[in-house]
C-alpha positions, 0 to 999 in steps of 0.5 A: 388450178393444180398443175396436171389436172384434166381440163374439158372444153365447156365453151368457144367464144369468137370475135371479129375486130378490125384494127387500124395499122399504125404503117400499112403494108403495101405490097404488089397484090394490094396494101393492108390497112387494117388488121382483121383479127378473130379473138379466140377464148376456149373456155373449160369447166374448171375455170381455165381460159385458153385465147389466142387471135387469128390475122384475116389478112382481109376484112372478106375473109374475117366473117366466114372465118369466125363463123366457122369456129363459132360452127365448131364449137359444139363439135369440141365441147365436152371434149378433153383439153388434148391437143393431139386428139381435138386436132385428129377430130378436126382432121376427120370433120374435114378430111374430104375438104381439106384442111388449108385455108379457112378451115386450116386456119379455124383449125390452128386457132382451136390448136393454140387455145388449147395449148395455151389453156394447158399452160396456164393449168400448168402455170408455166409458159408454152415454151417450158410445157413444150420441154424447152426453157425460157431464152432470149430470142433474135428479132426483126422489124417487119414493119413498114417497109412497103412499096413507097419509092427509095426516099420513104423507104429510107427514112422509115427505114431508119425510123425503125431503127430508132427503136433499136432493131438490128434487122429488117425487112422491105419489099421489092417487086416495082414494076422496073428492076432498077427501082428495086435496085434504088430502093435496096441502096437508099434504104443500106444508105440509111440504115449501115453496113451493120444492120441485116437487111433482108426483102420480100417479093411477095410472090411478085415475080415470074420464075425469069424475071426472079433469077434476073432479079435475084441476080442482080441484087447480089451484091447488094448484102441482102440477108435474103430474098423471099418468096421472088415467085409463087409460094406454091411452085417449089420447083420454080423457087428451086430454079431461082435458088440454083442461080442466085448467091443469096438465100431464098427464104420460104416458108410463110404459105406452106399450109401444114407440115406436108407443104413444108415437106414438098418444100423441102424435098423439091430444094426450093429454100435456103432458109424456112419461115412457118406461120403459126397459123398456116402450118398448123398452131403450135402442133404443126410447128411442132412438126415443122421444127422436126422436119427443119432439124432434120434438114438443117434449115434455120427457122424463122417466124412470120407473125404471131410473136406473142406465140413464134417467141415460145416456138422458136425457143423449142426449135433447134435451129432457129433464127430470127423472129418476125415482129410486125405490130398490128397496133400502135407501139409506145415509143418508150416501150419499144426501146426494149426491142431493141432488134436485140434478142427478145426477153424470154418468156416466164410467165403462164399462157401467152399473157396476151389479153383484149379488152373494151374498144378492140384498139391497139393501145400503148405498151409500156416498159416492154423490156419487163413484159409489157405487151408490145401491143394490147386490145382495149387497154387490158394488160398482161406480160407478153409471150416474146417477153413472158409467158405462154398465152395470150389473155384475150378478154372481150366485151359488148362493144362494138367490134369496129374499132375507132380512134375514141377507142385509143387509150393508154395502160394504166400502171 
């Protein structure tokens, strides 16, 4: 494809997969044992395929989510790969329901298809198509770490470091305040002085019992605290961050930069972390990252990494990437993790693809753009390490993954 040539949306292929986490996440509204993914491919006339995948968080939710894009395909179709313009389209569509939630997110689906789809026209990762460069990029381990008592945390703690991380991230929000005070100093005895330590409330907390909380956990060298109410009352976060001495972390609820912005102007966070998804794909970080600069927040990442290692290496203040695999990871591939700043991206698209059986399957060598996790065994360079893109490739079988479907990359 020669680079700058038009691209036109000739078709829009979803479909749902559930995949087994390899820790589940346990937390005070619930555990997520499975990850409910929707595989996004935007196919144009000329041959180039854009694909991207969408986190459900619950398996309800993985359904109407895919029926929803599947519903928008012929909206789009014949249309002009222009990110601006098939955004303002959607807008339009849904401008009387709103664009958040199932709609906000088959909305952010489409908006990443459709830049990765223009980076591999252009052959040349997302973060270079966006005017940035290619850079190494900070990392956490946000696996694990749930609700599980001080000795577990402990010990998983120090299982993620094993493979190299310098960060981490646990949860808190245990019915007794001494419990989250046990765990955050059971995990530091695990881990050193050394390693960022940093806890999510899940928005377990009322606004007092947060300030009581945050309060006490002051002294215990906590990176930040996030989300210690809930994620859409500014003003109660506002309050918390007045009384505390750590910084309060937000950011992974706001739907679309205009929540960001409310955010912001109330002074409920410290720091901001986006989702690619909920704030709108990579044109809404773009628009994230605006807003971030200009009120100097640092930002962070939630989720999506193949993607968040691209928009972060264009975002001015940046700060830490959120890894959290939804699949099992090598243990010699992790090594390249290391926790330290992860390898830049160099190669087109977001490289990420899926294949027969729709099970995570093992990375290998991650530190030369191997996939820190992969569908089906089908590999390419992955985004925090390589490129723009994820490469998702489908196939007949059966969307439920089951353990047969395990099987390790061939070289």
């Amino acid at each position: 494809m020669t680079p700058h040539a038009r691209l036109t949306v000739r078709d829009l292929r979803v479909r749902a997969v559930s995949v087994p986490m390899r820790l589940p996440l346990q937390t005070s509204s619930g555990t997520i044992r499975i990850a409910p993914l929707a595989l996004i491919d935007l196919d144009t006339e000329e041959g180039v395929t854009g694909s991207t995948y969408l986190f459900c968080y619950t398996p309800l939710v993985l359904k109407p989510v895919t029926e929803l894009l599947g519903n928008l395909a012929p909206l789009i179709r014949g249309d002009a790969v222009a990110p601006f313009e098939i955004n303002q389209k959607l807008l339009r569509q849904f401008r009387l329901l709103g664009a958040k939630g199932i709609t906000g997110m088959a909305m952010a689906g489409i908006d990443m298809a459709v830049w990765d789809a223009l980076a591999r026209a252009h052959a040349m990762p997302l973060a270079r198509l966006l005017g940035g460069q290619p850079r190494r990029i900070a990392a956490y381990n946000s696996c694990g770490l749930g609700l599980i008592g001080s000795e577990r945390a402990a010990d998983e703690a120090g299982q993620l470091l094993d493979s190299g991380f310098q960060a981490i991230k646990l949860r808190l929000g245990y019915p007794e305040l001494k419990t989250d005070l046990e765990v955050v100093r059971a995990v530091r005895r695990s881990i050193g002085d050394s390693v960022q330590l940093m806890a999510d409330y899940n928005q377990a907390l009322t606004v007092a019992e947060a300030i009581r909380r945050t309060e006490a956990l002051a002294g215990e060298g906590l990176h930040w605290i996030e989300e210690p109410t809930r994620a859409d009352d500014y003003q109660g976060h506002a309050q918390i961050r007045q009384k505390t001495r750590t910084s309060i972390q937000m950011g992974e609820n706001w739907w679309g930069a205009h929540e960001m912005a409310s955010c912001l102007a109330a002074g409920a966070s410290d720091l901001g972390m986006p989702d690619a998804m909920k704030i709108g794909g990579v044109s809404g970080w773009m628009q994230a990252a605006a807003l971030g600069e200009a009120a100097g927040l640092p930002l962070s990442t939630h989720l999506f990494p193949e993607i968040s290692a691209h928009l972060l290496a264009v975002s001015p203040d940046r700060a830490l990437a959120g890894i959290r695999r939804l699949g099992e990871p090598h243990p010699a591939g992790a090594a390249a993790d290391r926790g330290r700043p992860r390898d830049r991206p160099r190669c087109p698209g977001l490289r990420h693809r899926v294949g027969r059986g729709c099970r995570p399957t093992p990375s290998r060598d991650v530190s030369r753009g191997a996939s820190p996790w992969q569908l089906g065994g089908c590999h390419r360079r992955s985004p925090t390490q390589a490129g723009a893109g994820h490469r998702h490739r489908r196939s007949a079988a059966s969307s439920r993954c089951t353990p047969a479907d395990i099987r390790p990359r061939s070289r």
